[in-house]
Steps between C-alpha positions, in 0.01 A plus 500: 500500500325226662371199295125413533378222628285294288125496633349159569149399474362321822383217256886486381622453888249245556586312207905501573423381841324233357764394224748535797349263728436244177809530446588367887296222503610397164843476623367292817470736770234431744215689655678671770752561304342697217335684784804611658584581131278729440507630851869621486378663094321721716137351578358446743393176710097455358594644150765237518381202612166550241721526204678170633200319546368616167793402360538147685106465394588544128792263519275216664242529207761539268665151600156323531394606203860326339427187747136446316602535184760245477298271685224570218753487259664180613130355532467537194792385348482193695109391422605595147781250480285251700214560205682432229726207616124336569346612165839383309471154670110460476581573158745243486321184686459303160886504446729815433667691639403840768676759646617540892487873580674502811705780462201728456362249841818570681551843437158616585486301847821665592376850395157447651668368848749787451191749507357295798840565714465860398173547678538680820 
């Protein structure tokens, strides 16, 4: 008595090869060698080297998307310190005391320039 083999959908193939090649480029493979990869699972050259660009592609955006939003993110922590040091001391000009943000100033220029190096 033979066991049967389980039927898979050709929206459930697509989708492992897909997870599978992720899975390459997340641990740092490149291009070429996803597609060699994939070509050695059993597709074939075209099929292969689409699903590495797409995944490539989706990596790209992915990592631009991270770059911009620390840099908006670090813009804004760093005009927000900025603000309020300048409030707290025009607030202060008859005699008091105010309030030097520059940790918020410091660690939003570094995130922001972080974001900037990120930027491909």
């Amino acid at each position: 008595m033979t066991t049967p083999v389980p039927q898979v959908t050709k929206a459930e193939a697509v989708k492992a090869i897909y997870l599978y090649a992720a899975e390459l480029a997340k641990k740092g493979h490149s291009y070429g060698q996803i597609v060699r990869q994939l070509q050695e699972q059993g597709l074939d050259q075209k099929a292969a080297a689409k699903v590495a660009n797409d995944i490539t592609q989706l990596q790209r955006e992915a990592l631009s998307s991270a770059a911009r939003k620390n840099m908006l993110y670090g813009a804004l922590w760093c005009i927000g310190g900025i603000l309020v040091t300048f409030f707290s001391y025009a607030a202060a000009q008859d005699g008091g005391t105010y309030i030097v943000t520059w940790g918020a100033i410091v660690f939003g220029a570094v995130q922001f320039f972080r974001g900037l190096s990120q930027l491909e």
